[in-house]
Chimera marker file (.cmm) of the C-alpha trace (Angstrom):
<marker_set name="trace">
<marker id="1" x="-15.034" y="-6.836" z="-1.460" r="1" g="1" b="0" radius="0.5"/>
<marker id="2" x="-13.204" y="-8.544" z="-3.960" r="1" g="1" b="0" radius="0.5"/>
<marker id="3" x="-15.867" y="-9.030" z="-6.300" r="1" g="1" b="0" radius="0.5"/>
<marker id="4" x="-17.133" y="-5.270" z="-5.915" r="1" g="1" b="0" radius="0.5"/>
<marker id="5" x="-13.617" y="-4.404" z="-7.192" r="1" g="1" b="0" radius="0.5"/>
<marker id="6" x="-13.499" y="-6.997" z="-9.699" r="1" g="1" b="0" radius="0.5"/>
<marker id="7" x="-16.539" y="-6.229" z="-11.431" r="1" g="1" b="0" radius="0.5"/>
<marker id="8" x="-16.317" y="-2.161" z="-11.126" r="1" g="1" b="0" radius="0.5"/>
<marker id="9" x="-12.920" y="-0.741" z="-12.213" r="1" g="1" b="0" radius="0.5"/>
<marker id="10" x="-14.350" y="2.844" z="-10.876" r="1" g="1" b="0" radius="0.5"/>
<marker id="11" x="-14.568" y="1.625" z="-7.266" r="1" g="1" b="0" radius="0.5"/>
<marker id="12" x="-10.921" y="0.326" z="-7.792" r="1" g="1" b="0" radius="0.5"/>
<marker id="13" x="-9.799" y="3.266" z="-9.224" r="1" g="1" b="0" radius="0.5"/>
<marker id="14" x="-11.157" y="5.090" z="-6.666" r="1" g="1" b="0" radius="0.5"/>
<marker id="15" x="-9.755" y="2.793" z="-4.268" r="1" g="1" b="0" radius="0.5"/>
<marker id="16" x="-6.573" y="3.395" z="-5.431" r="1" g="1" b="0" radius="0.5"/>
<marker id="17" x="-6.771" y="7.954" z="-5.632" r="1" g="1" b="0" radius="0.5"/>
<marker id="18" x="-8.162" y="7.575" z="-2.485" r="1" g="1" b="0" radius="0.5"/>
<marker id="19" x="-5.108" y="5.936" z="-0.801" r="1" g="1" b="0" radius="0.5"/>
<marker id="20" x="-2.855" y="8.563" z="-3.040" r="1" g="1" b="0" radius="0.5"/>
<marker id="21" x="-4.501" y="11.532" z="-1.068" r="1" g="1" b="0" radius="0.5"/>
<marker id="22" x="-4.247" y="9.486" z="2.141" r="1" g="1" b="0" radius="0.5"/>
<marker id="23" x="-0.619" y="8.954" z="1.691" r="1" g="1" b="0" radius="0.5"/>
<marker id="24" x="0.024" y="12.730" z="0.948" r="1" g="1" b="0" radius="0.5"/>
<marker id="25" x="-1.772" y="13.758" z="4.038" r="1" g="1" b="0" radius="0.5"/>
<marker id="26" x="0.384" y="10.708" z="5.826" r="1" g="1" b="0" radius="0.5"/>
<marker id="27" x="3.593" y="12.383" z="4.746" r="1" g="1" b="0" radius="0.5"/>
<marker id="28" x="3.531" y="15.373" z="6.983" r="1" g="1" b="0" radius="0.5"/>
<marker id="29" x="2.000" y="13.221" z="9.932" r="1" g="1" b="0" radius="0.5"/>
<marker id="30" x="4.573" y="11.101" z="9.527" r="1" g="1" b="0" radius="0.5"/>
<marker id="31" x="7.473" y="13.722" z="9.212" r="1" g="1" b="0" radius="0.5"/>
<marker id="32" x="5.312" y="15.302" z="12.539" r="1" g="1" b="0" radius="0.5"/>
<marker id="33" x="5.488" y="12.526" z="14.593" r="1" g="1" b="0" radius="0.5"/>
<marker id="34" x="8.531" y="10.275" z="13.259" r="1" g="1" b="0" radius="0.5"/>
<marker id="35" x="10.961" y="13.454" z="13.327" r="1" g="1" b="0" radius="0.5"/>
<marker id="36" x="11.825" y="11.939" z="9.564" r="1" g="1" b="0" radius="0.5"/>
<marker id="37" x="12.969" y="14.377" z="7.473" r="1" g="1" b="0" radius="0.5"/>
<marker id="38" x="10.255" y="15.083" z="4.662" r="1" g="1" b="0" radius="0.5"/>
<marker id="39" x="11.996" y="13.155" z="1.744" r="1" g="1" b="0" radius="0.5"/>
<marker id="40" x="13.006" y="10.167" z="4.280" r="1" g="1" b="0" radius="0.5"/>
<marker id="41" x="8.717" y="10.120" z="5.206" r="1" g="1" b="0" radius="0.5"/>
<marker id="42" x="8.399" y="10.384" z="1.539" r="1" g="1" b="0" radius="0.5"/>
<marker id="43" x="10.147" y="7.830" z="0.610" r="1" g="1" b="0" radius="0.5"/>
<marker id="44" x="8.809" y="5.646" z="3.592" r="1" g="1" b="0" radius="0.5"/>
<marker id="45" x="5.242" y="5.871" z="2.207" r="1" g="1" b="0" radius="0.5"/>
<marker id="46" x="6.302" y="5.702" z="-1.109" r="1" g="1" b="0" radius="0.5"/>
<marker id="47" x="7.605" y="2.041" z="-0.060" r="1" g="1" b="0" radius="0.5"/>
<marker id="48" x="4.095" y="1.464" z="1.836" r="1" g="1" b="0" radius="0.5"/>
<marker id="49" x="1.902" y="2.482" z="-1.412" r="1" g="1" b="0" radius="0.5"/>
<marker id="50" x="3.624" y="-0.020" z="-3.494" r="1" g="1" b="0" radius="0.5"/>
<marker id="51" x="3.428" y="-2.690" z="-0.959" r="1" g="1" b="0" radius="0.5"/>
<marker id="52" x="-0.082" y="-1.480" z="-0.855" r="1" g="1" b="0" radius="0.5"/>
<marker id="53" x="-0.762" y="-1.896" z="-4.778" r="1" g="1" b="0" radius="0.5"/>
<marker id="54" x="1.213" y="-4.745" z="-5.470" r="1" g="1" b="0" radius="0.5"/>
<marker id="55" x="-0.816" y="-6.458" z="-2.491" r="1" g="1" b="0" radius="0.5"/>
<marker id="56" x="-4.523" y="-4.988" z="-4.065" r="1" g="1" b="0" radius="0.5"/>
<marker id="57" x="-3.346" y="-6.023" z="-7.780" r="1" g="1" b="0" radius="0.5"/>
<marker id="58" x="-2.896" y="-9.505" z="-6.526" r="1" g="1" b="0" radius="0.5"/>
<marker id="59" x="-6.118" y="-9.515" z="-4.307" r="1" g="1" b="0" radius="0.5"/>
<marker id="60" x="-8.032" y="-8.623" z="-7.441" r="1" g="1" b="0" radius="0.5"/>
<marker id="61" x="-5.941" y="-10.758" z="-10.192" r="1" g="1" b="0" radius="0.5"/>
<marker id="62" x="-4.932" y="-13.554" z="-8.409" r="1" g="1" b="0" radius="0.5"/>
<marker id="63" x="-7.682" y="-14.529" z="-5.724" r="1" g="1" b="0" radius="0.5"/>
<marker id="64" x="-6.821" y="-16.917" z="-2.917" r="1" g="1" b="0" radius="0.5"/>
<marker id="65" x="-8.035" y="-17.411" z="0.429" r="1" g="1" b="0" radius="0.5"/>
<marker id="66" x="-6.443" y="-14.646" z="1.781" r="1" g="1" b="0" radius="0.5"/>
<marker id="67" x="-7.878" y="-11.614" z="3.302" r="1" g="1" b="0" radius="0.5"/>
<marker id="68" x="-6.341" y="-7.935" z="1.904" r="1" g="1" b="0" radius="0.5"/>
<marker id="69" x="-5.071" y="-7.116" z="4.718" r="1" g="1" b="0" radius="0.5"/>
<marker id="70" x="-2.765" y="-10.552" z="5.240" r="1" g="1" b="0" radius="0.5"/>
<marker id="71" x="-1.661" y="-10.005" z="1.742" r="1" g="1" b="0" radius="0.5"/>
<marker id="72" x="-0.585" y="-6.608" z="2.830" r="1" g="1" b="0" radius="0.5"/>
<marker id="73" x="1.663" y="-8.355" z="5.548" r="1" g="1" b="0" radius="0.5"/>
<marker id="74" x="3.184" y="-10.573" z="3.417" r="1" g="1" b="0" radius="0.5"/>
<marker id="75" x="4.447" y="-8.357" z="0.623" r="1" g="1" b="0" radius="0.5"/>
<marker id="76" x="5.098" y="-5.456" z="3.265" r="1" g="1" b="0" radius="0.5"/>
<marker id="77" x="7.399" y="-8.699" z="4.919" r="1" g="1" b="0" radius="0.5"/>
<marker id="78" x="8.457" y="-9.597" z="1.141" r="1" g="1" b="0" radius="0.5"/>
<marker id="79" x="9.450" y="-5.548" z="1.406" r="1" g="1" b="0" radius="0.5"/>
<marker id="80" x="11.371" y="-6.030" z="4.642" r="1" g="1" b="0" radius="0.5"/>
<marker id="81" x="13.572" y="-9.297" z="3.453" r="1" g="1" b="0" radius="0.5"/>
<marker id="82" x="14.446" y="-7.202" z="-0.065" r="1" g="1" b="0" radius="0.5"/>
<marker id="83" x="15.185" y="-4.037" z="1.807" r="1" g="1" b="0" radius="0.5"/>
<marker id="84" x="17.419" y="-5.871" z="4.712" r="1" g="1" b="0" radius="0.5"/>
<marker id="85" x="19.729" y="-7.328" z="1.738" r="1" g="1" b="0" radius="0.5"/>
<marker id="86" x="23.196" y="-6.006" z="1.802" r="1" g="1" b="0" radius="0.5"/>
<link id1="1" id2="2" r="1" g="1" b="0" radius="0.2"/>
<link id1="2" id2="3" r="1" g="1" b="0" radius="0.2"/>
<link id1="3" id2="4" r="1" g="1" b="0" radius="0.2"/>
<link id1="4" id2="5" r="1" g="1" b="0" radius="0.2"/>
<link id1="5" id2="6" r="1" g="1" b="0" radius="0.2"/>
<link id1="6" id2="7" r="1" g="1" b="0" radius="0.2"/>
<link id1="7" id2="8" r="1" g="1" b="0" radius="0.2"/>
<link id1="8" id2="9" r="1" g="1" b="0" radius="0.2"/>
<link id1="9" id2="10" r="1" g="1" b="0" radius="0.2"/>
<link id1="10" id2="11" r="1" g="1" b="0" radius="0.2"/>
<link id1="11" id2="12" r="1" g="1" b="0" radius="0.2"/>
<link id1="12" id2="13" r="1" g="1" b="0" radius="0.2"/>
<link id1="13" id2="14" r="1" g="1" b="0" radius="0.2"/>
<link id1="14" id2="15" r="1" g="1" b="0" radius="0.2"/>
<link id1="15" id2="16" r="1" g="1" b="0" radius="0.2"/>
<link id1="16" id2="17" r="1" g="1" b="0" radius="0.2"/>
<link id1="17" id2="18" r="1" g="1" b="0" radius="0.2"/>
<link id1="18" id2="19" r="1" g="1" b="0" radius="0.2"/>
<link id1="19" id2="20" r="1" g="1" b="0" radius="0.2"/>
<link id1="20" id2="21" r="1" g="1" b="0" radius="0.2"/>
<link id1="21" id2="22" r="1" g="1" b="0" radius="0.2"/>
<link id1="22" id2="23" r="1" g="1" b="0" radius="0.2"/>
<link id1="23" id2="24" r="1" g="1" b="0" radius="0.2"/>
<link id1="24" id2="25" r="1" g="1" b="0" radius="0.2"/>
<link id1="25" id2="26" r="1" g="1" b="0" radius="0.2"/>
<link id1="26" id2="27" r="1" g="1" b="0" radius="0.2"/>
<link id1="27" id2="28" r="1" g="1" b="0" radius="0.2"/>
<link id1="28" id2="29" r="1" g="1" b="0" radius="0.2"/>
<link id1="29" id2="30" r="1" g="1" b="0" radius="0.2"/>
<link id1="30" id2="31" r="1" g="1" b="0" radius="0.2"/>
<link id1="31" id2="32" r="1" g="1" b="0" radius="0.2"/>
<link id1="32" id2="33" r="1" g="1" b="0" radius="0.2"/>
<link id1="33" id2="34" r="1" g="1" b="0" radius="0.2"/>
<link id1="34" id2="35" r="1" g="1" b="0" radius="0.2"/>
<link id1="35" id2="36" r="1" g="1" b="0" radius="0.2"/>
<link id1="36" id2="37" r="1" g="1" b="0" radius="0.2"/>
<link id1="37" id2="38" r="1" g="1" b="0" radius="0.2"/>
<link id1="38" id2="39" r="1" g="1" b="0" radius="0.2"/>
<link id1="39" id2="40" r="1" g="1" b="0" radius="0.2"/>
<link id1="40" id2="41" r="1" g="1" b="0" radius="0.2"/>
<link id1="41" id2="42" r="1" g="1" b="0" radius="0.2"/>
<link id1="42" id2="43" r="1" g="1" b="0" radius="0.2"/>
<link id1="43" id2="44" r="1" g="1" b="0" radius="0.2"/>
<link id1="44" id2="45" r="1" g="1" b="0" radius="0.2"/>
<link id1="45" id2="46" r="1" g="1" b="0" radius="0.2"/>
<link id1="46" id2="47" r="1" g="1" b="0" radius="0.2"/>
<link id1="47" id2="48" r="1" g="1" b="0" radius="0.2"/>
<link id1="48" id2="49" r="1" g="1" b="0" radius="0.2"/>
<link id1="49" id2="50" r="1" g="1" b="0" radius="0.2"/>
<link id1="50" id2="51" r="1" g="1" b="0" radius="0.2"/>
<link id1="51" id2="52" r="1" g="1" b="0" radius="0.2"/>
<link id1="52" id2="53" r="1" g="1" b="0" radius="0.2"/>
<link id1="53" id2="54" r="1" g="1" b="0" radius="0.2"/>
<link id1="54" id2="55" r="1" g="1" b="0" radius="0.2"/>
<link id1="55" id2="56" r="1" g="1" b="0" radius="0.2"/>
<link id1="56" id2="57" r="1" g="1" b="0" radius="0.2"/>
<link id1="57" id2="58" r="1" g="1" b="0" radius="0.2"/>
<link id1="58" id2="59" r="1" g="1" b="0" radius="0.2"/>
<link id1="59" id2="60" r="1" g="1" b="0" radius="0.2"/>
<link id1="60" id2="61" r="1" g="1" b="0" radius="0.2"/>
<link id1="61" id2="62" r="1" g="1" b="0" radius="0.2"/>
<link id1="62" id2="63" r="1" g="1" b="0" radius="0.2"/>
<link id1="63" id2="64" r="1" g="1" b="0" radius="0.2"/>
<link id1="64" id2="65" r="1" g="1" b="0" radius="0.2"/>
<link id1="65" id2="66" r="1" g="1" b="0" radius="0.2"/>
<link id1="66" id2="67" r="1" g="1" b="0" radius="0.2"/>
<link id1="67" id2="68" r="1" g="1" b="0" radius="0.2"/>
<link id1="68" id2="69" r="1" g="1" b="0" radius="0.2"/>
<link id1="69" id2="70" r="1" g="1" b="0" radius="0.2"/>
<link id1="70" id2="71" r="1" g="1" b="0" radius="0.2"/>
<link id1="71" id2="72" r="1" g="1" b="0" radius="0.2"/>
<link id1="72" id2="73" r="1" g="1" b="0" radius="0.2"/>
<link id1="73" id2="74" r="1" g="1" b="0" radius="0.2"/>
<link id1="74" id2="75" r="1" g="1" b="0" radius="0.2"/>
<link id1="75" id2="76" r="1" g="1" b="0" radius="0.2"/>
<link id1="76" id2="77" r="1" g="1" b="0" radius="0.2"/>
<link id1="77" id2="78" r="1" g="1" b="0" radius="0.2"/>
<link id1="78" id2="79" r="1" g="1" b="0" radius="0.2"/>
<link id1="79" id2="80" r="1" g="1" b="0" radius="0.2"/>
<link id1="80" id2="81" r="1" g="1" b="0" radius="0.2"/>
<link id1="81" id2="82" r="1" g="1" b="0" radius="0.2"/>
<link id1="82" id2="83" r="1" g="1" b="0" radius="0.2"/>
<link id1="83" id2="84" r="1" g="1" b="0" radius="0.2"/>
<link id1="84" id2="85" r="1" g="1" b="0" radius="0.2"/>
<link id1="85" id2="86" r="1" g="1" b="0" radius="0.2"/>
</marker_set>
């Protein structure tokens, strides 16, 4: 996967719209089923596509043995420990 996105910027681009028009479609689901108001669900997956493209910029710039999806749990916990600071 990595390589596929390496060496063709239109499937990562791609990659990328594609989880913008998830994350719209997300927002009411989440305003649906959370009871969130529709700025707080907003602003929740908001959080959730940066974690998401800070996580896929590193998976294609800085390859290690990680899997995408563990470097989505560790910046999503990177997210937690920043947002938890008073």
């Amino acid at each position: 996967m990595r390589d596929c996105l390496i060496t063709n910027p239109r499937v990562f681009n791609a990659a990328v719209a594609r989880f913008d028009e998830v994350a719209k479609t997300m927002t009411g689901l989440v305003e649906q089923r959370s009871g969130l108001p529709r700025d707080e669900a907003c602003v929740a997956l908001g959080v959730i596509k940066g974690v998401f493209g800070s996580a896929l910029d590193q998976f294609v710039g800085h390859p290690d043995d990680r899997t995408l999806d563990t470097i989505v749990r560790d910046h999503l916990q990177v997210a937690r420990s920043l947002i938890s600071i008073r």
